[in-house]
N, C-alpha and C positions, 0 to 999 in steps of 0.2 A: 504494500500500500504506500504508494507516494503518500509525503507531507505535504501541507500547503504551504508557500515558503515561510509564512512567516514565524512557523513550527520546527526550522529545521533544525537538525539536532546537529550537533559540531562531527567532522569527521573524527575519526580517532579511535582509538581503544575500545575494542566491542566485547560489550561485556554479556552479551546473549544474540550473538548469530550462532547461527544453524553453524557444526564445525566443519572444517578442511580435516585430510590424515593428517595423522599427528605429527609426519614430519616436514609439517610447514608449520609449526604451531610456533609461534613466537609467545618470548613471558610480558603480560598486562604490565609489569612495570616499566617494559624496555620499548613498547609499543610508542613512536611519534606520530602526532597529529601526521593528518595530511588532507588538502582542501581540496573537496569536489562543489559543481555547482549546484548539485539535486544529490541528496544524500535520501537513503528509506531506510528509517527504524526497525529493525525487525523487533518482535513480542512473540513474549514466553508462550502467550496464548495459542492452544492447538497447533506450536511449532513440533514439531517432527521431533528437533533433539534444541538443545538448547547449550551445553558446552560440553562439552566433549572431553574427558578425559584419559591420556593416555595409560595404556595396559601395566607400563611401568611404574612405579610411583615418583610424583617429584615433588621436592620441599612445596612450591607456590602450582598453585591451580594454572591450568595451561591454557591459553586464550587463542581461539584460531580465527582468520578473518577472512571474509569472500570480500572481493567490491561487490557491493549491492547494484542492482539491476538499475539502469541512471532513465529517467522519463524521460519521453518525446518532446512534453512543450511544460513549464512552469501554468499556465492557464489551466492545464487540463486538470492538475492538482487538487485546486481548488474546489471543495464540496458547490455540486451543482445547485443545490438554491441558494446560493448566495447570490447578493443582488451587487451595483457596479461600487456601492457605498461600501459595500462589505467586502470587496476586495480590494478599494481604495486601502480603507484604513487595514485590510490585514498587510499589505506592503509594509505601509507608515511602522507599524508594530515587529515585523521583519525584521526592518533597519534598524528599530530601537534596539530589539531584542537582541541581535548581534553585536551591538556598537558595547552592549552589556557583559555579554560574553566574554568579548576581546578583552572586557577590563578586567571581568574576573579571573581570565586564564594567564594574566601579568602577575600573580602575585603567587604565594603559594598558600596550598590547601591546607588545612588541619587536619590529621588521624582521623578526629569526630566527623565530619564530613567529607572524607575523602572514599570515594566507591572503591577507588583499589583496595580499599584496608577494611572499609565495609561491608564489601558483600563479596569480600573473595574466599576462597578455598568452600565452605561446607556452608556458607553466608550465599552463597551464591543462590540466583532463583532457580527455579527448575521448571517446564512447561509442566498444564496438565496431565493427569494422568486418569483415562478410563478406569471403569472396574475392574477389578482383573479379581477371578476367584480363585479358589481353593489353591491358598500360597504355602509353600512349602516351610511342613512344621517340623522342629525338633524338641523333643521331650513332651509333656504332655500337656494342654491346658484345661487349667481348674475347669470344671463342669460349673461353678459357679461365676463363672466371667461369660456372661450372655447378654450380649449386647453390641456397642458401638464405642469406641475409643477414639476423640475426637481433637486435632491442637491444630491453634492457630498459628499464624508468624507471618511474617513480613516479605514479603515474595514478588519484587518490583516487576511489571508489567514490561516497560518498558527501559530503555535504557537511558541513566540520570545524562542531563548535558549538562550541572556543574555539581555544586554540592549534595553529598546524599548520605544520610544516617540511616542507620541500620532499622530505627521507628518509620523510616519514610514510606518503606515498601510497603505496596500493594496487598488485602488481605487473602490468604490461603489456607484453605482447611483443608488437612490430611484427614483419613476418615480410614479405621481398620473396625471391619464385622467380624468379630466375633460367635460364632454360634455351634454347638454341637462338636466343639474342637477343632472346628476347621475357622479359616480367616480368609476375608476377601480385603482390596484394598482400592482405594483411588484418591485423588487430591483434586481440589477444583476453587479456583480462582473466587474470591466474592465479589460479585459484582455489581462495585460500588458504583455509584452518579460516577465520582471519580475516573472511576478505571474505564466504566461506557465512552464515556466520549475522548478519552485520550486514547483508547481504541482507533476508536471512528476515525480522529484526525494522526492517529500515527507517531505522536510524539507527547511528550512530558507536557504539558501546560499550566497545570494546576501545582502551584507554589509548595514548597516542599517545607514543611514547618521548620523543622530542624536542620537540614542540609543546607536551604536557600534562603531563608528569613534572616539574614544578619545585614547589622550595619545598612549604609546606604545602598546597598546593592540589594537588601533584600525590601528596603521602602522602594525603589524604581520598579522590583520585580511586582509587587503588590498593585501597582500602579499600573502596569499592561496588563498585569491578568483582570481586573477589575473593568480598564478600557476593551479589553475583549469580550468583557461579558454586557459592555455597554452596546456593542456595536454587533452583540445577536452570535458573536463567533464560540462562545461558548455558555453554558449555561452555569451557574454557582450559585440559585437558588435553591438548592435541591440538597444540597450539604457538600462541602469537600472532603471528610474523612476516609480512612481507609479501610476500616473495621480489620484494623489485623493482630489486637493484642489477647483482646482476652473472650472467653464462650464460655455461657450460661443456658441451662435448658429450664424455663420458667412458662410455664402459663400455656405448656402443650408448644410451645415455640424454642428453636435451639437460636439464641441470638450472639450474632459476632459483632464484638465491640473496639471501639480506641475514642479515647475520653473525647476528641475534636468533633464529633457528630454522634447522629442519634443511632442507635443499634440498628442491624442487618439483621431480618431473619431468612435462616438456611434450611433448604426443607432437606431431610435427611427420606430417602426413597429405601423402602423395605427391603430391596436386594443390596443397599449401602453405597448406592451414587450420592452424588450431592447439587441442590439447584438453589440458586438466588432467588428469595421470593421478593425479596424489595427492605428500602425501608419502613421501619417500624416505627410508631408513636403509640401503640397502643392506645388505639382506635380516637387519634387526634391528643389524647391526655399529655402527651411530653412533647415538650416545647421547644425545649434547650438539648446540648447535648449529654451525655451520661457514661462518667467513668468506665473504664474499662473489666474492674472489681466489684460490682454491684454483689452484695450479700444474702444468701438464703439463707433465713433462720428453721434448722432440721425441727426443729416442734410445729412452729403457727405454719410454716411453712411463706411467711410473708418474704417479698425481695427490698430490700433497702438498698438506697443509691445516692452519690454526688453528684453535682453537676457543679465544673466552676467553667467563669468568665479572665478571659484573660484583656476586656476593655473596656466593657462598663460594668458597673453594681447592679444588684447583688453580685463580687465574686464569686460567691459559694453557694450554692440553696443543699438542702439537702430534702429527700421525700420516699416514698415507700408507696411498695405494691401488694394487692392485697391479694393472695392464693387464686382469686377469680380475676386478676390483671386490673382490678380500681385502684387509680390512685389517687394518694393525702396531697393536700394542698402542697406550697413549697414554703420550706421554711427557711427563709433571708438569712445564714450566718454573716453577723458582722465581721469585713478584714479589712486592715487597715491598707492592706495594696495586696494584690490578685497570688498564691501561692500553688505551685504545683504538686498538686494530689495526686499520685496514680492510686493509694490506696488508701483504705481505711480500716478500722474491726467494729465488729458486733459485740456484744455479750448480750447475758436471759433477758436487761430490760434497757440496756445505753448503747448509744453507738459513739464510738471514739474516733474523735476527728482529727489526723494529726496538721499541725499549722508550724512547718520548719521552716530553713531559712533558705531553699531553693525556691525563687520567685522571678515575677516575669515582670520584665520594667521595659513595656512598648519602647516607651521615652529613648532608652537608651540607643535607641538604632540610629537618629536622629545626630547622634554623637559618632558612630560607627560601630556602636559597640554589640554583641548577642541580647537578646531581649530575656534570656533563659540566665541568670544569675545567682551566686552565692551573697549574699546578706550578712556580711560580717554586725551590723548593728544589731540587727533581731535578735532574740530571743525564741525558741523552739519552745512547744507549747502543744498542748493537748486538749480538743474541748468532748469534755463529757454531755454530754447530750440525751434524756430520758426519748429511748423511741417512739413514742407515741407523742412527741413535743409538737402542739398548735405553732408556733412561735418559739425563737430561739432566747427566752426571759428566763430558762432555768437551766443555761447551757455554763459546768462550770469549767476556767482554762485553766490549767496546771502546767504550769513550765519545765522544760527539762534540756537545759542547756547544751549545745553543740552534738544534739540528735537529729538524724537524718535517717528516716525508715524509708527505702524507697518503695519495698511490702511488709505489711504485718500478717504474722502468718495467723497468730488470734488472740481475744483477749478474752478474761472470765472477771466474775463477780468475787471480790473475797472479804466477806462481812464480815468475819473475825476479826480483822485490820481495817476496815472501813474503805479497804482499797480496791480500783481496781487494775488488774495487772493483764500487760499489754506485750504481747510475743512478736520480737520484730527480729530483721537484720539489718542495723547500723552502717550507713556506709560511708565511708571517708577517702577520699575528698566528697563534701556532698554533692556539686555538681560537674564530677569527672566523668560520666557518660556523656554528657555536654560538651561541656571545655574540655581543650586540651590542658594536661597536666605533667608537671614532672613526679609527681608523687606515688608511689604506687597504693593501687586502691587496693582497700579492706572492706569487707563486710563480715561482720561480725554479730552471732548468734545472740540476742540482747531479751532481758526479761526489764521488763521498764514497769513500776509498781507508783500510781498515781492516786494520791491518798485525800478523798473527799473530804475529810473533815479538814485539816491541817493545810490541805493546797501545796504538799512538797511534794516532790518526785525521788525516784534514787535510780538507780540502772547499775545490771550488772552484765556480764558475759557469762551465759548459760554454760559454756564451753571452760574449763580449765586453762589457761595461757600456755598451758607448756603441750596443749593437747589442740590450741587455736588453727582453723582455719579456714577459708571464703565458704560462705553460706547464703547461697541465695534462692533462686527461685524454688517453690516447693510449697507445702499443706499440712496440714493435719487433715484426722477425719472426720469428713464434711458432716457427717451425722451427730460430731459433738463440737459445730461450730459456736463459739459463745460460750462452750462451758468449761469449765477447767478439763486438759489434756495432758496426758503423759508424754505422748510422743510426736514428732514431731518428722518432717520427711522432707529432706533440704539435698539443693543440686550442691555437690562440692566443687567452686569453681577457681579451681586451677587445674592447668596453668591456665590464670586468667585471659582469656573470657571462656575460655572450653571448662567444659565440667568434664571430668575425669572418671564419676562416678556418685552416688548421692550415699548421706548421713541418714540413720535412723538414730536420733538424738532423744533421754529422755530428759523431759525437761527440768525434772524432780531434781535429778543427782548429777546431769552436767556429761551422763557415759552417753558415748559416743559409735555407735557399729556401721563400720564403713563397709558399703558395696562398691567397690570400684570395676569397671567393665572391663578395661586391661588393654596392654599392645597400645596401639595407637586409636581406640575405638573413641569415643565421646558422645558426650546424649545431651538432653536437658533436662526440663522439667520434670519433677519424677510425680506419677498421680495415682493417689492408693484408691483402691475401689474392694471395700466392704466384702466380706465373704456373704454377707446375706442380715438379712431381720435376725438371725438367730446366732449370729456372731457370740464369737466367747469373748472375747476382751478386744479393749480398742484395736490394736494392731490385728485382730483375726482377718488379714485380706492378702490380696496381692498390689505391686506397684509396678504402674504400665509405664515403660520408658522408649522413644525413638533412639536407639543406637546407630552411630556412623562409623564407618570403619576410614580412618584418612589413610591407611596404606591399602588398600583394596577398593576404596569408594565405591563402598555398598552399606547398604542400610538397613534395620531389624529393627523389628521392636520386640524386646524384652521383657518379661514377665517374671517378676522376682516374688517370693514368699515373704513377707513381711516379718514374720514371728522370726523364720531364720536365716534368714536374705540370701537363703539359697535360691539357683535359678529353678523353676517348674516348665518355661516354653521357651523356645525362640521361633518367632516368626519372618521368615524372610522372606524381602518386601522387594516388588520388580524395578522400584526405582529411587533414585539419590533422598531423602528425605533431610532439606535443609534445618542447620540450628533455629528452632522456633521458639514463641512464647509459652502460650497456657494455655493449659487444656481442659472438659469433662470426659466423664463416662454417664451415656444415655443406657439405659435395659431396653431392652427389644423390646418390652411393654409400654415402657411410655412411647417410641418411636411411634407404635401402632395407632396411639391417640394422638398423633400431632394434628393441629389446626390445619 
């Protein structure tokens, strides 16, 4: 698909054509620009193959490049109902967009948003992938794992033309059926407003929050794409988000979210395909857009949620859904300037809001500077909040100086102390996913205990120091979210950013039992799923994990015993399954009831 010129994307470094044999493969980083007059995008979408890796292994992922097929006439490019207005100004927009370009490729990139460094080796995206059944099993799986095994992540559509962070990409839901001991598999693109029309037109359009939002460069960029939605060339009433962080199965609907717009719902088809049914409002009630961690309480069975602003007030609302999808009014938390929440916790009757010192200062771009900053001034702070709050008049904040939870895995109620105690991972520098940093980052396994009567805080590390080490994405079990838990089920991420293998941590006494996958293999998110109603004790389940193998690049998912973190399955799976976010497990019973 030709672009219209004023889409086109820079030649250079192709980080998803279709491959050449491996020995024309040249490496992504030694790759120089080179200028054609009519460049075509290729996209992950229903591409054949997307990169190619050779049979032997090599330290960096191997990049191969065709010239792309060059068009007949620049006219013809152009989507046919445009009218002579609308291909005036997409010229006019062309030459901005270029002259933009040119200034950002004078300068150099950050890690943070540099696509060589972000979506390379197992970051990389991958096309869809049909069903594919009955995949080849080794060892046995539980007869009690009957269902659908579900995770989102970040899986760029197309290919970035300047900056790109690993949150930027496009959302993708992998999808393994489970049933009867056999597994089928397939993965499929969400199909956000977003992703539809950068389709349609062949190239990136829609501003890239993280990679391309900085300084002056990302106020110009905000500015074309706004004037293209003025002049009919693209539409941005609809939402720009990507829904590719986190899935929730609520209200007969499986919804894929990222905090920038309102949820996707995904319809999950009985044989284990997967189709976009649209956005969601829940039948007009949601307004605004809604975190990525929205919480189900396993008793009422309600879903509680965030939503913040990052330009006008209310920053923050918070609001809740009732088991039949009504929702509470919204309730205005007062902030004094807009704070970035990816998450929050529950307990039996509060919802705990955390309010740290990663916040977003528009202003600052204005100056040149990222709009996503660290707040050396603030104060880190926690608002207890009763769930059923009309009005935020009985929300109280407890402070807890130079905390940074970027998740809380959960918190409980503990009346004996008058406290309530809040399960996170700490992470330092707090906004080193962001910025670039000389420091190297920690996360740190933290019990943070916020004491209602007194308003102090204290925090410790769950983990023994001399037994410390990165703790990030991961659960307890969801059936006793809110209420005091033993154990806890964390990615172990080194060598950072690869998880190596996940912790079963108990929280009681600080012991630690590591599963680690081995060789050169890596996964992420590890997600326990209940052995049944009739479970013996918290940990009675298994934990579902995507394995990659970076010397073989091939991929499994894993099925580990929880009690003794022995393996009970492997499933191997017919294609590359990229580093992702978060994930559910739906049963084959609810799937049958979906809306």
């Amino acid at each position: 698909m030709a672009s219209p010129p004023y889409l086109m994307a820079p030649a250079g470094a192709k980080l998803n054509l279709a491959a050449s044999p491996p020995d024309s493969a040249v490496s992504l980083a030694n790759t120089k620009p080179r200028r054609r007059k009519q460049t075509q995008t290729r996209c992950a979408l229903n591409s054949p193959t997307l990169i190619q890796f050779p049979k032997q292994p090599y330290p960096n992922p191997i990049i191969t490049e065709k010239p792309p097929p060059s068009s007949s006439s620049s006219s013809s490019s152009y989507p046919p109902h445009w009218n002579l207005l609308q291909r005036a100004a997409a010229t006019a927009l062309d030459l901005a967009q270029s002259a933009l370009l040119s200034r950002e490729r004078s300068k150099p990139i950050p890690k943070t948003v540099d696509p060589r460094h972000q979506i390379a080796g197992n970051y990389a995206p991958v096309p869809e992938q049909s069903l594919r059944r009955s995949l080849p099993v080794s060892g046995v799986i539980p007869d009690c794992i009957d269902g659908f095994y579900l995770r989102n992540g970040a899986n760029p559509l197309l290919e970035p033309v300047s900056g790109h962070h690993l949150f930027d990409g496009d959302g993708m839901v992998h999808a393994v059926k489970i049933s009867g001991g056999e597994a089928s598999y397939s993965c499929r693109f969400t199909r956000t407003e977003r992703l539809v029309q950068e389709k349609e037109l062949g190239c990136p359009v829609f501003p890239k929050a993280i990679g391309e939002l900085h300084g002056h460069s990302g106020i110009a960029r905000l500015m074309l794409f706004y004037a293209r939605g003025l002049f009919g060339l693209l539409n941005h009433q609809n939402g720009m988000g990507v829904a590719n962080a986190g899935l929730v199965y609520f209200h007969d609907r499986l919804l894929a979210m990222s905090e920038d717009d309102l949820p996707y719902q995904v319809r999950v088809t009985v044989n284990g395909d997967l189709e976009t049914v649209g956005r969601y409002d829940f039948d007009g009630q949601l307004k605004s857009a809604m975190i990525a961690h929205p919480k189900i309480d396993p008793e009422t069975k309600e879903l509680f949620a965030l939503s913040y602003d990052v330009v006008k007030k209310p920053y923050l609302k918070y609001f809740r859904f009732s088991p039949e999808g009504e929702k509470s009014p919204d309730v205005e938390i007062p902030l004094a300037s807009p704070t970035m929440m990816h998450d929050f916790a529950i307990t039996e009757n509060f919802v705990v809001i955390p309010d740290h010192q990663v916040v977003f200062k528009i202003g600052d771009m204005v100056l040149g500077k990222s709009p996503v900053s660290y707040d050396k001034e603030k104060i880190s702070r926690f608002g207890i909040l009763p769930k059923n709050a009309e009005d935020a008049s009985g929300i109280i904040w407890i402070e807890s100086p130079e905390t940074f939870c970027f998740h809380l895995w959960n918190a409980w109620e503990s009346p004996e102390t008058d406290e309530v105690v809040v399960i996170g991972s700490c992470m330092t520098p707090a906004d080193s996913i962001f910025n670039d940093s000389d420091e190297n980052l920690s996360s740190v396994l933290s019990e943070i205990r916020l004491n209602l009567k007194t308003g102090k805080s204290t925090r410790r590390p769950v983990i023994p120091g001399s037994n410390q080490m990165n703790l990030e994405a991961g659960m307890v079990n969801r059936n006793r979210l809110g209420r005091k838990t033993r154990f806890a089920y964390l990615a172990i991420t080194e060598p950072w950013p690869r998880v190596s293998g996940f912790a079963k941590v108990d929280l009681l006494t600080g012991e630690s039992k590591n599963y680690f996958y081995g060789g050169k293999k890596y996964g992420g998110e590890p997600y326990f799923v209940p052995r049944g109603l009739d479970s013996d004790g918290e940990d009675d389940g298994y934990i579902l994990s995507f394995v990659h193998d970076e010397k073989t690049w091939k991929s499994e998912l894993q099925i580990i015993n929880a009690v003794n973190l022995e393996r009970a399955a492997t499933v191997k799976l017919p294609s590359r399954v990229p580093y992702g976010f978060h994930g559910t497990f739906v049963n084959s019973s609810d799937i049958v009831n979906q809306a």
